[in-house]
Structures are given as C-alpha cells and as structure tokens.
C-alpha positions in Angstrom: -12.6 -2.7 26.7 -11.2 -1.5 23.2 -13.9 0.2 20.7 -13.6 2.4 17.6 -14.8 5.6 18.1 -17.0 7.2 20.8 -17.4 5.6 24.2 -20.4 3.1 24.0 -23.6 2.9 26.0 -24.0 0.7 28.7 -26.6 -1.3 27.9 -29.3 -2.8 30.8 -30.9 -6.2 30.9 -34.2 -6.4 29.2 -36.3 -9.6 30.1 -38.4 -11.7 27.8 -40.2 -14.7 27.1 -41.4 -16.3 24.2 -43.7 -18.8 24.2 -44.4 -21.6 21.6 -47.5 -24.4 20.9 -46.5 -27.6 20.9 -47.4 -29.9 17.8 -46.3 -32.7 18.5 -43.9 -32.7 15.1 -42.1 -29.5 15.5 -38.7 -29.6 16.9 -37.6 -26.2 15.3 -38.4 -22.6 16.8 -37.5 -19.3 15.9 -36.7 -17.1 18.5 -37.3 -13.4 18.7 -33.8 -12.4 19.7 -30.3 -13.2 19.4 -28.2 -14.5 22.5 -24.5 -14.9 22.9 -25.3 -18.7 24.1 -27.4 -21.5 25.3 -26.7 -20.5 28.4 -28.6 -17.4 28.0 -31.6 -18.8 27.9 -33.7 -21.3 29.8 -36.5 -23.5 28.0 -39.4 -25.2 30.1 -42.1 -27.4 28.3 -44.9 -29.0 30.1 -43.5 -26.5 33.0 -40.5 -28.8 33.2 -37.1 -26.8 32.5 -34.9 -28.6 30.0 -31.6 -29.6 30.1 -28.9 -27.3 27.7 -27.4 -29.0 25.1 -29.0 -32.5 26.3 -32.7 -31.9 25.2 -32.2 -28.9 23.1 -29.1 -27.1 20.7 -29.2 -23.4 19.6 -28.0 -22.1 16.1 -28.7 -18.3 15.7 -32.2 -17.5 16.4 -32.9 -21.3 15.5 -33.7 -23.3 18.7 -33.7 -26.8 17.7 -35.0 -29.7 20.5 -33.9 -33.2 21.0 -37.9 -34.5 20.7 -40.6 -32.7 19.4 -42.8 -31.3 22.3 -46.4 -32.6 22.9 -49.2 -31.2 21.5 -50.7 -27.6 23.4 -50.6 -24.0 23.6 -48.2 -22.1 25.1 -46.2 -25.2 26.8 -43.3 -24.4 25.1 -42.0 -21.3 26.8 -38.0 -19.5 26.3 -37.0 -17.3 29.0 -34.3 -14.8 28.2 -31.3 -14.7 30.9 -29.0 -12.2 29.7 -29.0 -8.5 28.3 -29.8 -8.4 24.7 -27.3 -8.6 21.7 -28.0 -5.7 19.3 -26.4 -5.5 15.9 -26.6 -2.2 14.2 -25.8 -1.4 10.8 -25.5 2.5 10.1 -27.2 3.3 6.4 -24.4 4.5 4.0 -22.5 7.9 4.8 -23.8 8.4 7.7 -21.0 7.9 10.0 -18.9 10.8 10.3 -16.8 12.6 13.0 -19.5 12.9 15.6 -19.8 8.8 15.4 -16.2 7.8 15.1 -15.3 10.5 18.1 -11.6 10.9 18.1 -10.7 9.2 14.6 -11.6 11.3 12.0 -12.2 12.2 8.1 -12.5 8.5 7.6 -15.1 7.7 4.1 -15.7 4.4 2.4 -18.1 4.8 -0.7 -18.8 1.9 -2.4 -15.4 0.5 -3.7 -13.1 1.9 -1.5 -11.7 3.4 1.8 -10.8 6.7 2.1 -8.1 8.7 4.8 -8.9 12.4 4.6 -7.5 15.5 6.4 -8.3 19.0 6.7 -10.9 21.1 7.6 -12.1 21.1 3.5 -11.3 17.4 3.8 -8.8 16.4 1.1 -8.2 12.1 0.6 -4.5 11.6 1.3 -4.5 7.8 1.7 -6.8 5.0 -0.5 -7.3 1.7 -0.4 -9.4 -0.3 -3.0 -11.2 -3.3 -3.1 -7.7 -4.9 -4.4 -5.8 -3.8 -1.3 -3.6 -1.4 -2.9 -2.7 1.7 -0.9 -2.6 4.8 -3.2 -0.8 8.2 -1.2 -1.8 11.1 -3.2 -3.7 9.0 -6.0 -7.4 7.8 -5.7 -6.9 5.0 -8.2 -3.6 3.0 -6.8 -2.6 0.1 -9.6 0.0 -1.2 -7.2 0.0 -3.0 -3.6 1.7 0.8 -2.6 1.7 4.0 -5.0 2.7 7.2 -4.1 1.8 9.9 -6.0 3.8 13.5 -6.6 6.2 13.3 -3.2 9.3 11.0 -2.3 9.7 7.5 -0.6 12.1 7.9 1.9 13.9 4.7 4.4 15.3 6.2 7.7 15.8 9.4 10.2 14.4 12.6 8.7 16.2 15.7 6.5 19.5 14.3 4.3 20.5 11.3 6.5 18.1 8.9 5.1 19.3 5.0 4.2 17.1 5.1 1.0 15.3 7.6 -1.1 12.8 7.1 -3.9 12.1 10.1 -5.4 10.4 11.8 -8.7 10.4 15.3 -9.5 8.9 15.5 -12.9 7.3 13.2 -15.8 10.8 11.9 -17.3 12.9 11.9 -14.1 13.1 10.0 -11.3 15.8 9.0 -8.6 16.6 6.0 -6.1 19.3 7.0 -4.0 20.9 4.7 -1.2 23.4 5.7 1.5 22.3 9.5 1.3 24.1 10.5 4.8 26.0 14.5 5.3 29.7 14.1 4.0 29.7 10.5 3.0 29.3 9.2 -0.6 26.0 7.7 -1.5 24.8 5.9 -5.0 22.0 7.3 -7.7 20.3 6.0 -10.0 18.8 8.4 -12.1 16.5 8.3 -15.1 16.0 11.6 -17.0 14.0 10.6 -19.9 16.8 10.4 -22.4 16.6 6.4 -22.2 19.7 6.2 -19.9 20.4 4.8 -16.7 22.6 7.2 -14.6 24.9 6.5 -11.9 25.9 9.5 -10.1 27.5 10.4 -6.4 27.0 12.7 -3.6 29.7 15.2 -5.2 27.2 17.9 -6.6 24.9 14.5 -8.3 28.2 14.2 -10.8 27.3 11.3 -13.2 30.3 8.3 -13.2 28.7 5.9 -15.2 25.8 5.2 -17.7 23.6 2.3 -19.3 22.3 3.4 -22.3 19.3 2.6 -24.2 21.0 0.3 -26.4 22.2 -1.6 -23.4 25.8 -0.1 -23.8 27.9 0.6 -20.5 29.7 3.5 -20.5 31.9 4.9 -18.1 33.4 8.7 -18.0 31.1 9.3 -20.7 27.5 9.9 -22.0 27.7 8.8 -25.7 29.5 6.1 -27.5 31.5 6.9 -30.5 29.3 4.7 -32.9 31.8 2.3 -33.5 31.5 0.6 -30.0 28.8 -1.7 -28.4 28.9 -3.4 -24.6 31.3 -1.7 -22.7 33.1 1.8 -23.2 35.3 3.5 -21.0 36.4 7.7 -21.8 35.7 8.9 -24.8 38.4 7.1 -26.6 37.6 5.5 -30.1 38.2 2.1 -28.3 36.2 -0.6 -26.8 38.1 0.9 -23.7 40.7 3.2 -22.9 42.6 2.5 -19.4 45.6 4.6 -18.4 48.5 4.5 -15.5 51.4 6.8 -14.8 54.7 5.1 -16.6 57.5 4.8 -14.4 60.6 2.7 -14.2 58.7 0.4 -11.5 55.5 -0.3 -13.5 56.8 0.3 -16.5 53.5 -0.9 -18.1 50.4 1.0 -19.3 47.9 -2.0 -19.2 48.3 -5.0 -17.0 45.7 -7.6 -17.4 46.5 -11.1 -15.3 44.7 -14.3 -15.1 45.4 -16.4 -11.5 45.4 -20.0 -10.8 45.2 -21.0 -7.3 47.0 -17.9 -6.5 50.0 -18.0 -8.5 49.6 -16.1 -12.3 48.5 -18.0 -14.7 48.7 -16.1 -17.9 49.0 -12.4 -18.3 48.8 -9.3 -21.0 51.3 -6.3 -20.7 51.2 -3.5 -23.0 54.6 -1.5 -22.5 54.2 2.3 -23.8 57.3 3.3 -23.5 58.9 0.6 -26.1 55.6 0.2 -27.9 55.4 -3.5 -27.6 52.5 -6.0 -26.7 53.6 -8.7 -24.6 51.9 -12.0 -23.6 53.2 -14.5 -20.4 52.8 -17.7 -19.4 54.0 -19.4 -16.1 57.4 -21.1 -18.1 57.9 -17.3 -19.7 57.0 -14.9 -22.4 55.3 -16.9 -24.9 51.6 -17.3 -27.0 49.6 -20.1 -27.2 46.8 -19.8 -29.9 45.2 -22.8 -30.2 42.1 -24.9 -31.6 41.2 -28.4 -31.5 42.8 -30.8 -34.4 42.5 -34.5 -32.8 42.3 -37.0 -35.0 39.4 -38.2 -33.1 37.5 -35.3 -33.8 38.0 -35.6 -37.8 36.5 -37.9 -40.6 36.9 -38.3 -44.2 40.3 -37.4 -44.0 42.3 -36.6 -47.0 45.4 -35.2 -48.7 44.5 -31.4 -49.8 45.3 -31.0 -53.7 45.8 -28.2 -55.6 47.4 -25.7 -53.1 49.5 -24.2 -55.4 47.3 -22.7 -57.8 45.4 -21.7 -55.0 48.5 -19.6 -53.2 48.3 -18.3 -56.7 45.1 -17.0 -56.8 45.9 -15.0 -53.1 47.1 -11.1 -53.6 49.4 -10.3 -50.9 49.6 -6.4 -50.7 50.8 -3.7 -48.1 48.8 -0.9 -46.8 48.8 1.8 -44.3 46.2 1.9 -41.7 43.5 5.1 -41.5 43.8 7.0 -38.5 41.7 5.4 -35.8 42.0 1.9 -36.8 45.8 0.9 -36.8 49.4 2.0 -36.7 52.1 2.8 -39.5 52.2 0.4 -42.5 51.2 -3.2 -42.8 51.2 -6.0 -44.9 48.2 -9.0 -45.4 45.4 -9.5 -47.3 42.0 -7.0 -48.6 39.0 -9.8 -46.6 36.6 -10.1 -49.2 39.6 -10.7 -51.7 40.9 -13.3 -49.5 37.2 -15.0 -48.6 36.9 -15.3 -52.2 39.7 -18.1 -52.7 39.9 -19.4 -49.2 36.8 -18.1 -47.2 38.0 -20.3 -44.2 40.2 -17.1 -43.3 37.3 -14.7 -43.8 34.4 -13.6 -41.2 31.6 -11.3 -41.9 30.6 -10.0 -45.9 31.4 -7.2 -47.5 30.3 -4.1 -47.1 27.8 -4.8 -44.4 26.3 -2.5 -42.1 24.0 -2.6 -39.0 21.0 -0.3 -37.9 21.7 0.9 -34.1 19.3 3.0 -31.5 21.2 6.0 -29.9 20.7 7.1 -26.8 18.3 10.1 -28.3 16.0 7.5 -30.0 17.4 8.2 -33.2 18.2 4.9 -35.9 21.7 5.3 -36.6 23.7 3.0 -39.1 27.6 1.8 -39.0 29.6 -0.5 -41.1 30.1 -3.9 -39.8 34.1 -5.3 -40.5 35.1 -8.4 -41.8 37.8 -9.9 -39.9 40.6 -12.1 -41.4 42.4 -15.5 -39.6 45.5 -15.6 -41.9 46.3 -19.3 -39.5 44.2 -20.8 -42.0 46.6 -20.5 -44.8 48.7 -22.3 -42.8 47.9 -26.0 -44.4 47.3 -24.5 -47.7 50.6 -23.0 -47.9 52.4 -25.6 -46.7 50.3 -28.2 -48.7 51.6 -25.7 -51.9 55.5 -26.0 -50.9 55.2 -29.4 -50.9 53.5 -29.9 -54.6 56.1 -27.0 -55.4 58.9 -29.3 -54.5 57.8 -32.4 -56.3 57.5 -30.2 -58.9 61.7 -29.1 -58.1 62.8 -33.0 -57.4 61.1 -34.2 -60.9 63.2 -31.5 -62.6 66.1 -32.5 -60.7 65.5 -35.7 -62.2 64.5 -34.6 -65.9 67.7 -32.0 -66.1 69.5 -35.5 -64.4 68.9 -37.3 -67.1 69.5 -35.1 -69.9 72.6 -34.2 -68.4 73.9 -37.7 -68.7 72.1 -38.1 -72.2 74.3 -34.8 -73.1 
C-alpha cells in the first residue's frame, strides 16, 4: 500500500454495539462511529437481523430505516463488523520531519505551501492559493516564476536547446540552439529599450529593434532621418552592396516573379551610374493610376491653364550632400503647392517629435514631396489655349494681309 510519510500502524478490530429505543416514529439514528459500508455493520430489531439496503440505507454516521421500529428499549441494536475508520486531523504546524519520515522540510501556513532545504531550512519552491509556483520568490504573480537563477530546456552545462536567463535588473537573455561550436540565436534586452539579436560568436550583436520600433541591421542607432528599416550605417533607408564584376555587373538587384518566370525587376548599375527598370517585353516603366471614365463625374474642360503655367517658377538647383546628386532642375514644393497643390504632399516646414533609443525626444524635419505628373493635363490643357491663341492670329495677320 502507498502512504506519505512514515510507515503506518496496523490497526486491530475493535467491536461495538450500539443500541437504540424504538419510538415507533423514528427512522433516523446516529451512530457512534464511522464505517467504510453497510456491510460493516449488522442491525437487529425485535432480535430479528435486518436486511442491508432492503430495510435500512446508511449515509455517514446517519442510519436511516425503511419503517420506523416499534416502540421499546434497547430493541434497536447496531453491531459493528469491521475495524474502525479513524480520521485524524494534526493541529497546525505540527507535522514536521519526524511525521512525514522520509519527505522532508515540507510547511504549509495558512495561504500557502512551502518546499524547504537545509539544515537552517531555507524555502526554495512556493505555491499559493492561486497555483502559481514561485523558485526563489515567496510571492510568485505567475503560474511559474523563477527568481535570481536561469531557465534552462535540455542536457546540462552549454548544450542546452533553450535558455532563459537574467543577470541583473535591466538585462535579460533567451537563447535557443545554445550547443559547443554551432551558432545559436539571442535575444537580449539591456535596458537601453532595444531588442538585441546576437550569435554564438563572442554574443556579437547582428541586428536590433529599437524602442521606436525601427529595425536595424549592422547598426545600433539610426541616423535620424530614417524610420522602419535600416541597414549599415549609411544615411539611407538601406544600404546593400555586392562585388561589381563583368558577370553581375549590378550593385542592387531587386526582382519580382510570376509563376516562376520574372515579372518586373529593378537594377542599379554602378559602374555606368544608371537606374534601370524591366518588364517581361524589355526595359521599360510603367507608372500608372486609375483614369476610367467610369470612375469620374462632373466632367469638364479645364480652363485657364495658361495663366496658370504662368504662375509655376521653374528653377535649377544643386542637391546638398546627402540628399541627391549633381545639379537638377524642377520645382521649390511649397512654391509649386501653392498654384497647383495636386503635385504637392506634406507642408512646409514641418517637423516631427521622435523617441531615441536613449529615451531622449528628438525632432527632424518632415519633407514635402512633389508629383510633377500632375502638370501633365495642365500643361497640355495650356498648349492648346496657347495655340488658339496662335491660329486666331494666323487669322487676324490673314486678314490684314489681304486688306494690305
């Protein structure tokens, strides 16, 4: 037989009777001990032994019978078959080692159960009335909290398949694949607000999430001008190199497939400088938005595109370092929103507020951006009132020609 703790006693039978006066009424008795069944017992009235079950039923301590017994004293008489059932209930702390035997430094107070070890016995395990298990805490607030050591999944030492660990307030680590000479994964938080992703190679860091959500990769800080992804430490949304040879012959390759065959494709070629785009019938750009005449309502011819086209200050420009190449020529954005803000996005001078990845508010200016393939109807909307204007004066300098 399995028990907790020390071997038990064997008990020994200890025989009993209890007898009853009949009322006449009374179908309920109380007996003075409790038995495992109602085949533990044997009940006689009028000295004639009743039938289990069939003339009486047995709840507890509660022996109920099928009639109510006549009228006497005494008639009613339980005889006890079996060896007693004795339920113990030890006062608080006052099971210890010498009750429990073999299992020891075991203490429940009031709330909770305790694991302890030691000769000075120190609690290494909890668990509260909530079910949580606390190692090395007292006061768990989750199903399983361990407090000041590691978490570790698999054989013992370095060859583990997971490890959660923390080794101070502001860092922690889980680290999964962590087996001698092979590469294994780290997340790593170091109180700075980042999310680090490091290897086995001496825990060097290959990528970062940042506090302000950024990814960056070969780098710890963003440049301020760049949110969502950032690659080096270039002043680019990304910087991505390859060695230029005659066989590549392409710095960036970026290519879209369609049922395996490419679809559309983006080739930056350093060695001649030049941005190329593809299709499947050859090298050629597609920009497009919608313009169905289903789509549209209250359609009608533009006027006055010339003295708008007048109002617009083409200039030329060179670019600041960082943001461009050589000379160009266009438009100033907030010059051009102002006669035809179609081709503008964004307002002037507009700034944003940022978090870095210290904590610190940090500010940067927020560009406006310029379409220039709006103009498109405008202009053309302006050669053709300019060319009225040319065939009437045809006409005019016709006439007075023949007047002449």
């Amino acid at each position: 037989m399995a028990y907790l703790g020390n071997t038990p006693t064997t008990q020994n039978f200890v025989s009993g009777t209890d007898y009853f006066n009949g009322t006449g009424s009374q179908t309920a008795f109380t007996l003075s001990r409790t038995v495992g069944s109602i085949n533990d017992i044997q009940v006689t009235v009028n000295n004639v032994v009743q039938q289990p079950n069939d003339a009486y039923t047995l709840s507890g301590t509660t022996l109920t019978m099928t009639s109510a017994p006549s009228s006497g004293t005494n008639n009613v008489y339980v005889r006890y078959l079996s060896t007693t059932t004795q339920v113990i209930t030890p006062s608080q702390n006052t099971v210890g080692t010498a009750q429990l035997g073999t299992i020891t430094n075991i203490a429940s107070g009031n709330s909770s159960l305790t694991l302890q070890t030691g000769s000075s016995p120190t609690t290494a395990v909890t668990i509260d009335t909530s079910q949580n298990v606390g190692i090395g805490t007292s006061s768990p607030s989750e199903k399983l909290e361990i407090n000041n050591g590691n978490l570790a999944v698999g054989n013992a030492g370095s060859n583990f398949t997971m490890k959660v660990s923390r080794t101070g307030a502001n860092a922690s680590s889980v680290v999964v694949g962590a087996f001698t000479n092979e590469p294994d994964i780290q997340w790593t938080y170091t109180g700075s607000g980042a999310l680090r992703f490091t290897d086995s190679t001496a825990s060097a860091e290959r990528m970062r999430i940042d506090s302000s959500g950024n990814l960056l990769v070969g780098t710890t800080t963003t440049n301020g001008l760049i949110t969502g992804i950032q690659a080096s430490t270039s002043a680019y949304a990304g910087y991505f190199t390859s060695n230029y040879t005659a066989s590549n012959n392409a710095n960036i390759m970026l290519w879209g497939r369609s049922g395996g065959a490419v679809a559309a494709a983006v080739r930056y070629k350093d060695a001649s400088t030049s941005l190329e785009f593809y299709s499947p019938t050859g090298h050629t750009v597609a920009y497009t938005t919608s313009s169905d005449y289903r789509l549209k309502e209250n359609v009608t011819p533009m006027m006055g595109a010339l003295a708008t086209v007048a109002q617009l200050k083409p200039i030329t420009y060179t670019w600041k370092n960082g943001f461009g190449i050589g000379n160009g020529e266009g438009f100033i954005a907030h010059e051009l929103q102002a006669v035809v803000p179609n081709c503008v996005t964004g307002e002037k001078d507009a700034v944003e507020t940022y978090i870095d990845e210290n904590g610190n508010e940090q500010t940067r200016p927020v560009y406006q951006g310029v379409d220039t393939s709006f103009l498109v109807a405008t202009l053309t909307a302006a050669i053709q009132e300019l060319n009225a204007k040319v065939d009437a004066q045809a006409v005019r300098i016709a006439e007075l020609e023949g007047v002449a």
